[in-house]
C-alpha positions as CSV (number, residue, x, y, z in Angstrom):
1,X,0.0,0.0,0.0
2,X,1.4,3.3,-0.9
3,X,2.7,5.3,2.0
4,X,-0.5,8.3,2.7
5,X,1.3,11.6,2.9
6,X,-1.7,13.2,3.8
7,X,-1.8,11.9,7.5
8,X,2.1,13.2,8.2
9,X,2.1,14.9,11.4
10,X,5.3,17.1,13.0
11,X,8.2,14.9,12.6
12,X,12.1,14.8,14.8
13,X,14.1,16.8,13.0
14,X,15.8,14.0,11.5
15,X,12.4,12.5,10.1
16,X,11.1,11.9,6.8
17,X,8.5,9.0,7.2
18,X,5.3,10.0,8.0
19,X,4.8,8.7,11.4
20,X,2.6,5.2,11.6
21,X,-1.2,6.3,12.9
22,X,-2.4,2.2,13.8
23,X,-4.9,0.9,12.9
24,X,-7.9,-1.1,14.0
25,X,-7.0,-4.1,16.3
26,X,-7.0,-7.2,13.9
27,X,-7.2,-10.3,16.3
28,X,-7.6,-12.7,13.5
29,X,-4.0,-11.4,12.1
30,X,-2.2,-11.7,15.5
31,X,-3.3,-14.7,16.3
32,X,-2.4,-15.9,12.6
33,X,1.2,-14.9,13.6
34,X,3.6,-17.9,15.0
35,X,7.5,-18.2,15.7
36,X,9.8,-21.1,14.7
37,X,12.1,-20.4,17.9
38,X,14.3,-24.1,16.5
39,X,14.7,-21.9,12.7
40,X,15.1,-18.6,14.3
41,X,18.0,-19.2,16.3
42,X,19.9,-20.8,13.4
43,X,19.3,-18.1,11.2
44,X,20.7,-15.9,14.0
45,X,23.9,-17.8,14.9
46,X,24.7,-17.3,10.9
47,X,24.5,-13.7,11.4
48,X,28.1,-12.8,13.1
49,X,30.0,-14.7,10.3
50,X,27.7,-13.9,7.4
51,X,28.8,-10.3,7.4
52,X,32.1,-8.7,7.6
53,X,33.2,-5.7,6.4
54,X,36.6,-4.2,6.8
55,X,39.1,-1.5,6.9
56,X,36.9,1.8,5.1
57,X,34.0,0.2,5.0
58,X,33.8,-0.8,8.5
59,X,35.0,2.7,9.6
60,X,31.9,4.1,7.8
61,X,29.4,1.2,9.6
62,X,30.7,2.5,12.6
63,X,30.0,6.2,11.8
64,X,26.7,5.4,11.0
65,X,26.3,3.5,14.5
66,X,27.2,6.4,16.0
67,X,24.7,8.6,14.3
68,X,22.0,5.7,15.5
69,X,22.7,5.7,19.0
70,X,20.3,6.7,21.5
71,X,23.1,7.9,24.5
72,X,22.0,6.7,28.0
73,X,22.1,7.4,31.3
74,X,19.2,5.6,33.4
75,X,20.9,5.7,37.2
76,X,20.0,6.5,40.5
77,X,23.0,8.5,40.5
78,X,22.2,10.8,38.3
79,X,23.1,14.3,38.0
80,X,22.4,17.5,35.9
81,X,26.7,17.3,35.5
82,X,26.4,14.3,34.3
83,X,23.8,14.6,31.9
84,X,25.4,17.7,30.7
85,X,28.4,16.4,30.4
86,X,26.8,12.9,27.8
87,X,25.1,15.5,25.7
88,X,28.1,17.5,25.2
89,X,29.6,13.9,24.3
90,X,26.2,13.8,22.1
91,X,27.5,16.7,20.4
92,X,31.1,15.7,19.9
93,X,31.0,11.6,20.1
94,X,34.5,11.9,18.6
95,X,37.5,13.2,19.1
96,X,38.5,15.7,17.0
97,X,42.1,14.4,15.7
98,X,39.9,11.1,15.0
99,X,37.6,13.0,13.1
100,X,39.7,15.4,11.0
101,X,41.3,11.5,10.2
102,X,38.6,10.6,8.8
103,X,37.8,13.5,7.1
104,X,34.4,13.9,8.7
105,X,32.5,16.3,10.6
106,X,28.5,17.4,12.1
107,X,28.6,13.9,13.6
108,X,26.1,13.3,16.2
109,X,24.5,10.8,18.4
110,X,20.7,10.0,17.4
111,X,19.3,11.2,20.6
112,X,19.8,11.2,24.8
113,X,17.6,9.0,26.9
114,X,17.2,10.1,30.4
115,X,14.7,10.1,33.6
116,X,12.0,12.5,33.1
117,X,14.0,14.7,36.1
118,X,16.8,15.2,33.7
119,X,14.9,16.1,30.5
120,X,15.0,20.1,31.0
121,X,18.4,19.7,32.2
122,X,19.3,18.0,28.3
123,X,17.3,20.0,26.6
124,X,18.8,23.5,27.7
125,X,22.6,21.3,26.7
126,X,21.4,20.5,23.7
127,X,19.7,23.7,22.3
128,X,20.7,24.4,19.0
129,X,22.2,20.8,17.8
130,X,18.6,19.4,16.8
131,X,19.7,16.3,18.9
132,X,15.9,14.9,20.2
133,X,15.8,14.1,24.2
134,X,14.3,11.0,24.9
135,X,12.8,10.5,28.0
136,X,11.4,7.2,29.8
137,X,8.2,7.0,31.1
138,X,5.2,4.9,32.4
139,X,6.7,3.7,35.7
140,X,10.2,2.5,33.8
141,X,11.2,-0.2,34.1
142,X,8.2,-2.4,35.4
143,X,5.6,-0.3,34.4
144,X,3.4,-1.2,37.4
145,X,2.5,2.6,38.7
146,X,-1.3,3.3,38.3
147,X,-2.7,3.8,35.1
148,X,-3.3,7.6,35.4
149,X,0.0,8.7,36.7
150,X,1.4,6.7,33.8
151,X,-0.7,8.7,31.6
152,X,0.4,11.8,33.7
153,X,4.2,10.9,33.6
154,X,4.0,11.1,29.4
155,X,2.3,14.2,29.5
156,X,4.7,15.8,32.0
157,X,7.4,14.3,30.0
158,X,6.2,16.2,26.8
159,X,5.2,19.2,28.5
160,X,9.3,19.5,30.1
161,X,10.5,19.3,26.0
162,X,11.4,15.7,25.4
163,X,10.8,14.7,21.8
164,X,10.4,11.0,21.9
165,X,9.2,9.0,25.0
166,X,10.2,5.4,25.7
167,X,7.0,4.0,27.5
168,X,6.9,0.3,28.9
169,X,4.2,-1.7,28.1
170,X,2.3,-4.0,30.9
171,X,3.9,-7.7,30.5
172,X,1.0,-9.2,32.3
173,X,-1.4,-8.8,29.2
174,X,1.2,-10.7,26.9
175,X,1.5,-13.5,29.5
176,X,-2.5,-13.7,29.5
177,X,-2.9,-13.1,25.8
178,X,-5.2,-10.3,26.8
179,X,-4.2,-8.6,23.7
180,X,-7.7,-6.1,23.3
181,X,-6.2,-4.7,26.7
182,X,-2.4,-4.2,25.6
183,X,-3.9,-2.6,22.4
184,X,-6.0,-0.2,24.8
185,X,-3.1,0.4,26.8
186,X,-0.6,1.4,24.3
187,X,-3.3,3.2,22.0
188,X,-4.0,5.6,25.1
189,X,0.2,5.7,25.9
190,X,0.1,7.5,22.1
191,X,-2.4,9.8,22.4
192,X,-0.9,11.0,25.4
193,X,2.4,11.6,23.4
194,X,1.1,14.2,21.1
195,X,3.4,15.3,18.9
196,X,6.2,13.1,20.8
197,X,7.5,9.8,19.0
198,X,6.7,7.0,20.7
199,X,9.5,4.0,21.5
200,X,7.5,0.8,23.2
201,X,9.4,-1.3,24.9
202,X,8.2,-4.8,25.1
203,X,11.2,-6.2,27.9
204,X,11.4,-9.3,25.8
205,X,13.2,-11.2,28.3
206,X,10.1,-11.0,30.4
207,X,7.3,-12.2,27.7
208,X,8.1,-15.9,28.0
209,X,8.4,-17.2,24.2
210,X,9.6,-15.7,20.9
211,X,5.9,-15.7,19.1
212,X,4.6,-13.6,22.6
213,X,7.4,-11.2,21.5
214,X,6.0,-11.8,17.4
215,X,2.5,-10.7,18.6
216,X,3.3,-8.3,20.8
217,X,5.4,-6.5,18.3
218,X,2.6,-6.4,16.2
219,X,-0.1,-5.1,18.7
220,X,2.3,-2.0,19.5
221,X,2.5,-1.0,15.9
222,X,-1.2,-1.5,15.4
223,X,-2.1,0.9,18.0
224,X,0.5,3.4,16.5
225,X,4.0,2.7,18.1
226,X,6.5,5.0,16.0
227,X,9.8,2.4,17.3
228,X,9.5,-0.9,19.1
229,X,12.0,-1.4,21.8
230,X,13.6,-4.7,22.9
231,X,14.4,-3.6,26.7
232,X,14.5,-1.7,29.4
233,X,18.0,-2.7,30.1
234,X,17.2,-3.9,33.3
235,X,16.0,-7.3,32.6
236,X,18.3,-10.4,33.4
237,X,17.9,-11.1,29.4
238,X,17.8,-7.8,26.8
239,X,18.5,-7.2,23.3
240,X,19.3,-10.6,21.7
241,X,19.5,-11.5,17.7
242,X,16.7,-14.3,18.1
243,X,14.5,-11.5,19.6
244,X,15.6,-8.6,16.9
245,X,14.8,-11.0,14.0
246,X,11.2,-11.9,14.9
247,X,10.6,-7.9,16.3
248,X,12.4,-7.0,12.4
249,X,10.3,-9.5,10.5
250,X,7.0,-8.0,12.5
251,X,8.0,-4.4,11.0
252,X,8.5,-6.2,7.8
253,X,5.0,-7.6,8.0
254,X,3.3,-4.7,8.9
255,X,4.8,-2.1,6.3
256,X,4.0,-4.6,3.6
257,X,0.3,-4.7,5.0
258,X,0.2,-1.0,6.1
259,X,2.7,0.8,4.2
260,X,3.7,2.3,7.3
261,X,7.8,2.3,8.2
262,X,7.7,1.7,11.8
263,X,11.2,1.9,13.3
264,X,13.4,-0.6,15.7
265,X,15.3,-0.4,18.7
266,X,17.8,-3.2,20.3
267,X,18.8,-1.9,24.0
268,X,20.8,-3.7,26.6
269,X,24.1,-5.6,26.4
270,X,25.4,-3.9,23.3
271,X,28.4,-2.5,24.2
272,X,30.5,-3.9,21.4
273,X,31.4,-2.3,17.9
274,X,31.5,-5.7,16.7
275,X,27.8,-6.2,18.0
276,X,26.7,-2.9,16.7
277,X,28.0,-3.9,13.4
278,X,25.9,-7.2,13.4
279,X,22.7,-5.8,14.7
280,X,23.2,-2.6,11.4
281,X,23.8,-6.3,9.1
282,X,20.5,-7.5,10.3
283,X,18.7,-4.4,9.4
284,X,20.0,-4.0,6.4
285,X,19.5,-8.0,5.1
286,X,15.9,-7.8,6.5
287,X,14.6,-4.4,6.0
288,X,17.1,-2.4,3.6
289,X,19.2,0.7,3.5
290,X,16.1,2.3,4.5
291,X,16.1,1.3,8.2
292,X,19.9,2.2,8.2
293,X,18.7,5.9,9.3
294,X,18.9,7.1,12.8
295,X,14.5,8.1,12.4
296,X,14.0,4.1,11.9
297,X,16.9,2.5,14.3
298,X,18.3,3.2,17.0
299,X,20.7,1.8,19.6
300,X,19.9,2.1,23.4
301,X,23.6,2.1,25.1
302,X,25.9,3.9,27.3
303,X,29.0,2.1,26.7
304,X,29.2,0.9,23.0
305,X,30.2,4.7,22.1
306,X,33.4,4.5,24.2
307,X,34.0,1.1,22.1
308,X,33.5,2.5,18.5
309,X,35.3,5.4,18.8
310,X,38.5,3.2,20.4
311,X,37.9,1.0,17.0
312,X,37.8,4.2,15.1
313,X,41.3,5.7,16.3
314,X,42.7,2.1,15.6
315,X,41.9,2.4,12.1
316,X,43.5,5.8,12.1
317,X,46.4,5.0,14.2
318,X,47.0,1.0,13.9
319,X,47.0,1.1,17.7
320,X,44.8,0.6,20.1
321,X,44.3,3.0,23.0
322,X,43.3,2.9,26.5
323,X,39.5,3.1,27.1
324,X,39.5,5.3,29.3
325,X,41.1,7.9,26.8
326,X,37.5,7.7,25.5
327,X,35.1,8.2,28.4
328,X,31.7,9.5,28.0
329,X,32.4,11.8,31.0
């Protein structure tokens, strides 16, 4: 189905999709929807050694993974320092003799994610660099607050600037297949964003079976997710490849139905260049060069910046350096 231009709303700045509006809740279609968890895991242990790119090439993949990295900082700890201090990283994610290597410049993270208590604090640091703040919401991580101060939280959330809000969704009605409720839930979580993007996160490692994550996937973008999100990063199990290849094939499904992009997120335990390098592989065998774009992927991390950028000043250099030459703060 062609793609309606009609229905585009305001966009991130980095946005040219219109964003997905949902539709009705189709039971017969996610029901319809099963997982080979035996075939899936084979096809992801193929992945690592079915792609591997080298030398320029891999320099430029690891650009790009820079430009689709949602920075992080999700601690108790937290201060406005600190915060200001990983958006001025946002800003400058390399070092500048590593950059003027590599003859590049204007690169930028895809966004910060903080706690709603940091969001004014990112937005004044980043004023000016059209870097979105992301903010979670919904009683992050478990998602167990009341229903009305989840709703609240969002709408505070949008109200204190931040762009994009990462919302958890309420495990419990995957568990029970109570899928007319998790619809409900997440249709009201995007009305309540407005204008924001919406990321749900489905904490895979919490939903029991690959085809719970397959249907949940699906509800999400049928009540108008813009991005679904593996994982808080809190569970015992987050982003996996099994999980990212049935949540990639479910965005497949539903633009081919829809015509609707609807964007992806791996977060949690990717902290590796070499993982980020797989994870853009996946996208790009599965999806296309389309989904390579920081407004339809994203990576949720803190470390896996500090990583690229030591791979990046090898390539320059032939040497590796300390890791703590390239701290986020």
């Amino acid at each position: 189905m062609t793609t309606q231009t009609a229905q585009t709303t305001t966009h991130l700045p980095q946005t040219i999709e219109p964003r997905n509006p949902g539709m009705d809740l189709d039971l017969s279609w996610v029901r319809s929807v099963q997982a080979n968890t035996s075939a899936i895991e084979r096809r992801a242990k193929t992945l690592p050694g079915r792609r591997s790119v080298k030398k320029d090439y891999q320099a430029a993949w690891l650009l790009r993974a820079i430009q689709c990295i949602d920075l992080t900082t999700l601690s108790g700890d937290d201060t406005s320092e600190r915060v200001r201090r990983l958006c001025a990283k946002a800003r400058t994610p390399l070092r500048a003799d590593i950059a003027e290597a590599l003859g590049v410049s204007g690169i930028q993270t895809g966004a910060i994610c903080v706690y709603h208590d940091m969001i004014e604090t990112a937005v004044d640091a980043l004023a000016g660099s059209g870097i979105p703040v992301a903010a979670v919401s919904t009683g992050f991580p478990a998602g167990l607050s009341p229903f009305h101060l989840r709703i609240a939280e969002i709408e505070e959330s949008v109200k204190a600037g931040a762009a994009e809000i990462d919302i958890v969704i309420s495990r419990r009605h995957v568990l029970s297949g109570d899928w007319q409720a998790l619809y409900d839930e997440m249709r009201a979580f995007r009305a309540s964003c407005g204008d924001a993007h919406v990321k749900a996160i489905l904490a895979t490692g919490e939903l029991g079976t690959l085809r719970n994550v397959a249907r949940a996937s699906l509800i999400c973008m049928m009540a108008g997710a813009d991005f679904i999100k593996t994982s808080t990063g809190k569970e015992s199990v987050n982003a996996t490849l099994p999980v990212s290849l049935v949540m990639i094939r479910a965005i497949r499904d539903y633009h081919e139905r829809t015509g609707y992009r609807v964007g992806y997120k791996p977060a949690g335990g990717i902290s590796k260049a070499k993982d980020a390098l797989v994870y853009l592989a996946l996208m790009k065998d599965e999806l296309g060069d389309r989904w390579l774009q920081p407004d339809l992927f994203r990576f949720g991390a803190s470390s896996l910046l500090n990583d690229i950028e030591r791979q990046l000043e090898h390539h320059v250099t032939g040497a590796y350096s300390a890791g703590y030459r390239h701290a986020l703060a």
